[in-house]
N, CA, C and O atoms as CSV, one atom per row, in Angstrom:
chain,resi,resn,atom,element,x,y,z
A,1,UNK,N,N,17.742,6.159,29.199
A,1,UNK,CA,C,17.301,5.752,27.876
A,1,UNK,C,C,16.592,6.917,27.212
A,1,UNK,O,O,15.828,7.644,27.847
A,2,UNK,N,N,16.857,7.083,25.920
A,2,UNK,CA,C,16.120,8.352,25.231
A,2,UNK,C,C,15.081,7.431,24.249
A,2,UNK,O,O,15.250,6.226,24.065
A,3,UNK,N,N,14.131,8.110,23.737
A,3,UNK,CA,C,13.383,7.881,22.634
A,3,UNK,C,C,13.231,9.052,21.565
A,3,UNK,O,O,13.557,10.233,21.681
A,4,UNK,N,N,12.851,8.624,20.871
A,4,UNK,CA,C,12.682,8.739,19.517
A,4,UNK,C,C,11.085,9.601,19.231
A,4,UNK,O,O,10.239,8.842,19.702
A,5,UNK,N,N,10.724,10.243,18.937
A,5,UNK,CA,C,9.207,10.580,18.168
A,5,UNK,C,C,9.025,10.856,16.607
A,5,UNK,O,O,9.776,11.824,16.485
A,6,UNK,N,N,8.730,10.721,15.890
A,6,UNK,CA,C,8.735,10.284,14.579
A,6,UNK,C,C,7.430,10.715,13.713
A,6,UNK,O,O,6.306,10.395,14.100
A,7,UNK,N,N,7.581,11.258,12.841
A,7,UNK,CA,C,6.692,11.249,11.500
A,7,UNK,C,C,7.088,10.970,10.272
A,7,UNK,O,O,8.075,11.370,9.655
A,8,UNK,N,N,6.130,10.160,9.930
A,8,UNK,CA,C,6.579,9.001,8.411
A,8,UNK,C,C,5.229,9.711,7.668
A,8,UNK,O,O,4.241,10.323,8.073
A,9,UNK,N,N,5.632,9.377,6.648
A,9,UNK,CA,C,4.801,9.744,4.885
A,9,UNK,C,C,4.736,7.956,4.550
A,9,UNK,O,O,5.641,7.123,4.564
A,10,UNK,N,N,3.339,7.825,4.273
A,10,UNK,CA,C,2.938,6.571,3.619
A,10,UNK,C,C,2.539,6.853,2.404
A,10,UNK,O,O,2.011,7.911,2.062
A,11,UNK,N,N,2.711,6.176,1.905
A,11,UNK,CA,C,2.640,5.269,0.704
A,11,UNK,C,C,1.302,6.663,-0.362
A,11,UNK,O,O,1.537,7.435,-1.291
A,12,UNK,N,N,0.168,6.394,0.327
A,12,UNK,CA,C,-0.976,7.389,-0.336
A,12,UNK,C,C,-0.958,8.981,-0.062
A,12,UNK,O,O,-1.906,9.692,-0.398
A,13,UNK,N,N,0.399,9.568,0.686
A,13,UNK,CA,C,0.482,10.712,1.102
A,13,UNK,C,C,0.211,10.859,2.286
A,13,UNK,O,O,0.543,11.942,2.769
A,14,UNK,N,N,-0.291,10.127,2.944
A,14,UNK,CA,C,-0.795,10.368,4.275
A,14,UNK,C,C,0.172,10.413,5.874
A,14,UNK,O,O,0.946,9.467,6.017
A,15,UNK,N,N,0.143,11.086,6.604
A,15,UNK,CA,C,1.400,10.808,8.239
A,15,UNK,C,C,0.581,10.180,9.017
A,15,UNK,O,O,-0.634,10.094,9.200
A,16,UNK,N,N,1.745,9.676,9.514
A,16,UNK,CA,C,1.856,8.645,10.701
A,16,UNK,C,C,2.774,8.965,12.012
A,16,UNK,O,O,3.991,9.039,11.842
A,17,UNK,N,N,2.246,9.149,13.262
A,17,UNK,CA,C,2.999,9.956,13.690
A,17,UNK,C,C,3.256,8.419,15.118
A,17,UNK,O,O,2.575,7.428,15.383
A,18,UNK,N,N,4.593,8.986,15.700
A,18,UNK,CA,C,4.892,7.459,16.637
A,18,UNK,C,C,5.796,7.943,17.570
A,18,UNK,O,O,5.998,9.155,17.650
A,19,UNK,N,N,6.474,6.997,18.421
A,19,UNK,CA,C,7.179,7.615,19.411
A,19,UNK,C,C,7.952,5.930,19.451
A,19,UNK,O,O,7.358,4.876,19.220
A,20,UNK,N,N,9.169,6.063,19.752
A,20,UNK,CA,C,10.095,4.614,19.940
A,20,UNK,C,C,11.193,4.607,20.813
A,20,UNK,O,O,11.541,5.766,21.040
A,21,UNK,N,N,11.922,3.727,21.431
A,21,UNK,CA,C,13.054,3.698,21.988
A,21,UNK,C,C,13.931,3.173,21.093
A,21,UNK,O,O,15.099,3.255,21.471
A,22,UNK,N,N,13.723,2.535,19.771
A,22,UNK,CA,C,14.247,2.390,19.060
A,22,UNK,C,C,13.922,2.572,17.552
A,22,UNK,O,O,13.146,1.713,17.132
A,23,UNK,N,N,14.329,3.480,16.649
A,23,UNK,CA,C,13.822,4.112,15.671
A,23,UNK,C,C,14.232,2.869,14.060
A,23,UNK,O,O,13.462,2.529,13.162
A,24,UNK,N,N,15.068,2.654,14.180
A,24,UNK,CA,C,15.628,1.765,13.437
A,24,UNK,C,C,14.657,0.376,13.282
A,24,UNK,O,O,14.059,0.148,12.231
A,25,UNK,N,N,14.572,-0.591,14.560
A,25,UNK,CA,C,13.714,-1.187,14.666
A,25,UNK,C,C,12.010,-0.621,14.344
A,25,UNK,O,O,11.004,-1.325,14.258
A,26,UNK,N,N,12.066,0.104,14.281
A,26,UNK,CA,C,10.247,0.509,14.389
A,26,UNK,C,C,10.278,1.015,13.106
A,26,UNK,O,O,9.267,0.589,12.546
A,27,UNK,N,N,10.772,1.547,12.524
A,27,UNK,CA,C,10.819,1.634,10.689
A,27,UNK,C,C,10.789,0.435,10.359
A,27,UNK,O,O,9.923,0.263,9.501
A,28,UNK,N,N,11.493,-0.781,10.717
A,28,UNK,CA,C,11.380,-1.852,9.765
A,28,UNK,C,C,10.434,-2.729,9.821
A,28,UNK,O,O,10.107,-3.487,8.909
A,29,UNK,N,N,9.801,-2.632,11.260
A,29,UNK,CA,C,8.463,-3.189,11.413
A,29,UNK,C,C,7.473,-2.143,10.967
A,29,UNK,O,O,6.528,-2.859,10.636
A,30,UNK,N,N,7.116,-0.973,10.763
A,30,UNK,CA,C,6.187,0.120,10.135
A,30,UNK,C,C,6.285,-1.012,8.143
A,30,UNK,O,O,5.339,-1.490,7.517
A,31,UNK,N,N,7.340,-1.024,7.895
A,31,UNK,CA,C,8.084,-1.460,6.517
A,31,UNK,C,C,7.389,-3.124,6.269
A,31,UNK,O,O,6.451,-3.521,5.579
A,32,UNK,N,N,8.272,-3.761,7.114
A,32,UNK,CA,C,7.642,-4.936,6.865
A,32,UNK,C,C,7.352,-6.146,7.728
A,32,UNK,O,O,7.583,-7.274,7.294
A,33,UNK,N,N,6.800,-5.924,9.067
A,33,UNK,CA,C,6.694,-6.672,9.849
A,33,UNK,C,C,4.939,-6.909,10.034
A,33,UNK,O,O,4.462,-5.775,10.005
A,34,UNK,N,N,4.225,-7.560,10.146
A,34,UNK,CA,C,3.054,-7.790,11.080
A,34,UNK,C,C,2.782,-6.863,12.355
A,34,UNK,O,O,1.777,-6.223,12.665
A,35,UNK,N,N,3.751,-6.979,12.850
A,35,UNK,CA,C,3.462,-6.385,14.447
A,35,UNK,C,C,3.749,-4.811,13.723
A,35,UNK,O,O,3.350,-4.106,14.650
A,36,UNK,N,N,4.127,-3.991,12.807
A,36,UNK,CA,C,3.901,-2.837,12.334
A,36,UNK,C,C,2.434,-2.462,13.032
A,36,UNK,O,O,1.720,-3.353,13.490
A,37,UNK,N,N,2.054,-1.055,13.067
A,37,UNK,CA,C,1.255,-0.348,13.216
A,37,UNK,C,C,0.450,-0.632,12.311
A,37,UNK,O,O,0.888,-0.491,11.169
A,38,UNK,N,N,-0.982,-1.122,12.464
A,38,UNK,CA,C,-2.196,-1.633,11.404
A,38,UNK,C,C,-2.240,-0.226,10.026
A,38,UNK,O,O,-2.121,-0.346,8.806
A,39,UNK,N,N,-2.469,1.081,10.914
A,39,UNK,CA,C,-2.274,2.409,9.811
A,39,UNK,C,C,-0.972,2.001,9.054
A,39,UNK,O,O,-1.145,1.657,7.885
A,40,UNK,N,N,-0.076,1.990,9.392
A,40,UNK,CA,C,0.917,1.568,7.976
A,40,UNK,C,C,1.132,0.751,7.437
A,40,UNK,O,O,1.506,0.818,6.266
A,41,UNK,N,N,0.931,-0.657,8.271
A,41,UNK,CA,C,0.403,-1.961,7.401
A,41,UNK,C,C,-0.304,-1.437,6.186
A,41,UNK,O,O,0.390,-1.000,5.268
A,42,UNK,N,N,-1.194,-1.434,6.115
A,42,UNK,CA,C,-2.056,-1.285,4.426
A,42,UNK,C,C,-1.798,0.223,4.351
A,42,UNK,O,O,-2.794,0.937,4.235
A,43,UNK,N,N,-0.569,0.810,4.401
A,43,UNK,CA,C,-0.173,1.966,3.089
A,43,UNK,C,C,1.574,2.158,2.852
A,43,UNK,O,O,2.287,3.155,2.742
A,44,UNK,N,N,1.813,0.872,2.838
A,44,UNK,CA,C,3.526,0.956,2.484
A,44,UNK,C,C,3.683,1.194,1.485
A,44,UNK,O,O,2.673,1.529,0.867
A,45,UNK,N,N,5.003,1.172,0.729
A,45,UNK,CA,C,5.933,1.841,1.884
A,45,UNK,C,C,6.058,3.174,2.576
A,45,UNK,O,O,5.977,4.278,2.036
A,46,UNK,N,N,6.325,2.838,4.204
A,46,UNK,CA,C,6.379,4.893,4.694
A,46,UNK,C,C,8.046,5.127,4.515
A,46,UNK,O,O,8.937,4.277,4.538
A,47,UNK,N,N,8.127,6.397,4.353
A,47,UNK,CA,C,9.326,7.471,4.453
A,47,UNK,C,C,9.524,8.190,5.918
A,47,UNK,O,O,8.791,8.898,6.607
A,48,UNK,N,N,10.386,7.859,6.017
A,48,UNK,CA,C,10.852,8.840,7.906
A,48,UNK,C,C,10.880,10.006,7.286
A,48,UNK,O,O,11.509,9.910,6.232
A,49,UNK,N,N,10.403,11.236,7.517
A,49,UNK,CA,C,10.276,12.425,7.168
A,49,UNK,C,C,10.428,13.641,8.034
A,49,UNK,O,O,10.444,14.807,7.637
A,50,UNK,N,N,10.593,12.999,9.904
A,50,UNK,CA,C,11.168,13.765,11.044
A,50,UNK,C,C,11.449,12.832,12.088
A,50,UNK,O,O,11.163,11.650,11.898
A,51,UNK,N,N,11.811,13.085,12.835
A,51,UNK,CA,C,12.525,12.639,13.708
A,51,UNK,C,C,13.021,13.413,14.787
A,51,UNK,O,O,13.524,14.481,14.439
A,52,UNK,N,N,13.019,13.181,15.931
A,52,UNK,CA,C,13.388,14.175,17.140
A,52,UNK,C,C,13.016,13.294,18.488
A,52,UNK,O,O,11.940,12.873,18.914
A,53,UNK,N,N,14.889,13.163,19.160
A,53,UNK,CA,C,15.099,12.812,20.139
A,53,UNK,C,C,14.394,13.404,21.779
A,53,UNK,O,O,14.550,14.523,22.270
A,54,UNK,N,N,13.869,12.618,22.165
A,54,UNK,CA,C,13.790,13.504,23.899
A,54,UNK,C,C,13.910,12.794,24.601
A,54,UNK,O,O,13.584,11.652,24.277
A,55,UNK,N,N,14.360,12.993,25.760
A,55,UNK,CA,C,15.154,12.353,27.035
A,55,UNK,C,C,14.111,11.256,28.184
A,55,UNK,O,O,14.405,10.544,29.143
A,56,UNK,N,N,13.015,11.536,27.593
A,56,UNK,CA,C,11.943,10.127,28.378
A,56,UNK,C,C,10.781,9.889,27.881
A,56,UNK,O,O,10.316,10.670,27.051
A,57,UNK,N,N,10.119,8.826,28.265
A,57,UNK,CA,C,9.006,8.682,28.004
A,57,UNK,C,C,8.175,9.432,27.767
A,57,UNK,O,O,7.675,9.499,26.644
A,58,UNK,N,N,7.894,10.022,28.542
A,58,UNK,CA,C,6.140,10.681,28.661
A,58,UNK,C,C,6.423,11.915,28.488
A,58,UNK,O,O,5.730,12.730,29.097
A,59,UNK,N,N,7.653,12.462,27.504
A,59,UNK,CA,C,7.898,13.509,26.827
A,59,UNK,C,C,7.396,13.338,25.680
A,59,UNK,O,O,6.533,14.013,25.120
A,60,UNK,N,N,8.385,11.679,25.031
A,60,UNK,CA,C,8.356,11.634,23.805
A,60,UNK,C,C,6.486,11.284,23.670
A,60,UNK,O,O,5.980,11.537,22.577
A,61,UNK,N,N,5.661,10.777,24.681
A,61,UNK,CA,C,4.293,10.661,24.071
A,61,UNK,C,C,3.126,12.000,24.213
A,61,UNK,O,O,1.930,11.936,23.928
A,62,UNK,N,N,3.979,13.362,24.810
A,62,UNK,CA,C,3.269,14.173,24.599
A,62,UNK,C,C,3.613,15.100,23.509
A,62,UNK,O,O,2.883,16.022,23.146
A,63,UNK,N,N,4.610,14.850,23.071
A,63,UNK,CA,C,4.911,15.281,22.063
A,63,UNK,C,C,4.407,14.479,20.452
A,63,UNK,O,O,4.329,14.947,19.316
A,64,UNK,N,N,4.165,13.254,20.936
A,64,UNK,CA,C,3.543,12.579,19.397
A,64,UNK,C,C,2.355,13.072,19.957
A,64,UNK,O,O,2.055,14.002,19.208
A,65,UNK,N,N,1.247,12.969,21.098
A,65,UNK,CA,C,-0.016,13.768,20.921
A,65,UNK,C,C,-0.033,15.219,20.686
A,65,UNK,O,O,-1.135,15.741,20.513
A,66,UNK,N,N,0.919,15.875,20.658
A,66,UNK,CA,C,1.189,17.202,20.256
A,66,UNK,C,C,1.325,17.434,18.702
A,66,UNK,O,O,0.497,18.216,18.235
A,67,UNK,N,N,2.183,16.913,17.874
A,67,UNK,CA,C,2.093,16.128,16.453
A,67,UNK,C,C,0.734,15.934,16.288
A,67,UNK,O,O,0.097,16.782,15.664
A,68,UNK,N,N,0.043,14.707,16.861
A,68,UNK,CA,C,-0.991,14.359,16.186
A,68,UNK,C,C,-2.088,15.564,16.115
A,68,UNK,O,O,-2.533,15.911,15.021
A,69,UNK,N,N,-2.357,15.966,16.897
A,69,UNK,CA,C,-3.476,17.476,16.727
A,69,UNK,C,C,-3.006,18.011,15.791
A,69,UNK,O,O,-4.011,18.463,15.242
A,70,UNK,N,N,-1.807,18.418,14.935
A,70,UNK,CA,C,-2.059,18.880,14.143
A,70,UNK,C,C,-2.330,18.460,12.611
A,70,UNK,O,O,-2.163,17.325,12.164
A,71,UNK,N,N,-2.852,19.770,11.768
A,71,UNK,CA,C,-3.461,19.879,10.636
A,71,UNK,C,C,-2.263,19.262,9.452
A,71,UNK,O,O,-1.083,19.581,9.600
A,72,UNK,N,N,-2.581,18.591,8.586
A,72,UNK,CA,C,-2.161,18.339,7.848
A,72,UNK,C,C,-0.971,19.285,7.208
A,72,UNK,O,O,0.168,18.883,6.972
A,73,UNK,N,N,-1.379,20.399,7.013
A,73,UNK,CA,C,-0.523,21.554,6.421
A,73,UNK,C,C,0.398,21.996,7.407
A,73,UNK,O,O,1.578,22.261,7.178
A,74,UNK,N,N,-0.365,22.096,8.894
A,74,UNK,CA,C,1.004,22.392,10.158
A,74,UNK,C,C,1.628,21.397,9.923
A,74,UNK,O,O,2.641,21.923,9.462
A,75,UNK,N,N,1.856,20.093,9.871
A,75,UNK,CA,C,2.840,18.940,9.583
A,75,UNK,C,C,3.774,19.179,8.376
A,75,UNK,O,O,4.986,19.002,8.496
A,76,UNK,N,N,3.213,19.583,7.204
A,76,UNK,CA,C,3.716,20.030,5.862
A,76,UNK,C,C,4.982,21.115,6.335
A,76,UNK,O,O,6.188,21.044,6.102
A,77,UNK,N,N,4.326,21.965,6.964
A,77,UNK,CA,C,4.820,23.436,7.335
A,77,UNK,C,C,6.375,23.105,8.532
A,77,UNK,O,O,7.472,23.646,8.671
A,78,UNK,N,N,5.944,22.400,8.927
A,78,UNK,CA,C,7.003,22.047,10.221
A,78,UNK,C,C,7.851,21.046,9.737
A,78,UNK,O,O,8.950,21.103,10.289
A,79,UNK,N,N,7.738,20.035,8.807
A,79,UNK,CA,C,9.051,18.857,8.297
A,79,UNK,C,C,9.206,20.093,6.886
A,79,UNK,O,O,10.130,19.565,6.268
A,80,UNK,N,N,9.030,20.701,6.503
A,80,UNK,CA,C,9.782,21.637,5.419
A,80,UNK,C,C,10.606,22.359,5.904
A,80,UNK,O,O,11.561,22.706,5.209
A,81,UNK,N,N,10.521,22.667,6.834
A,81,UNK,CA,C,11.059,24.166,7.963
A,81,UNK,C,C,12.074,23.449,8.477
A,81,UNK,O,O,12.818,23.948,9.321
């Protein structure tokens, strides 16, 4: 099974960074489900803005804590690139 790691743009400008086995499903709950992530609950709608496959788990969650450390502008800098 592969997953998914993910950065979305909400609603006020702000990222959201995630990790999924299923990317499709987890946008539409980020979008419009309850069980969404509380951070994107109150700033819809988000935009998928990256995306990048890796081959297991505890890749794809060191890589969203790898994402998350960074600075606003490294995020800017890296989904432009």
């Amino acid at each position: 099974m592969s997953y998914v790691v993910y950065i979305l743009e909400c609603v006020d400008g702000t990222f959201y960074v995630g990790s999924t086995d299923n990317l499709k499903k987890r946008l539409y709950a980020h979008n419009n489900l309850k069980s969404g992530a509380h951070y994107t609950k109150i700033r819809r709608p988000v935009v998928l803005k990256y995306s990048e496959e890796v081959p297991d788990f505890a890749i794809a969650r060191a890589r969203e804590a790898e994402f998350k450390r960074w600075s606003r502008s490294e995020k800017l800098d890296f989904i432009n690139s």
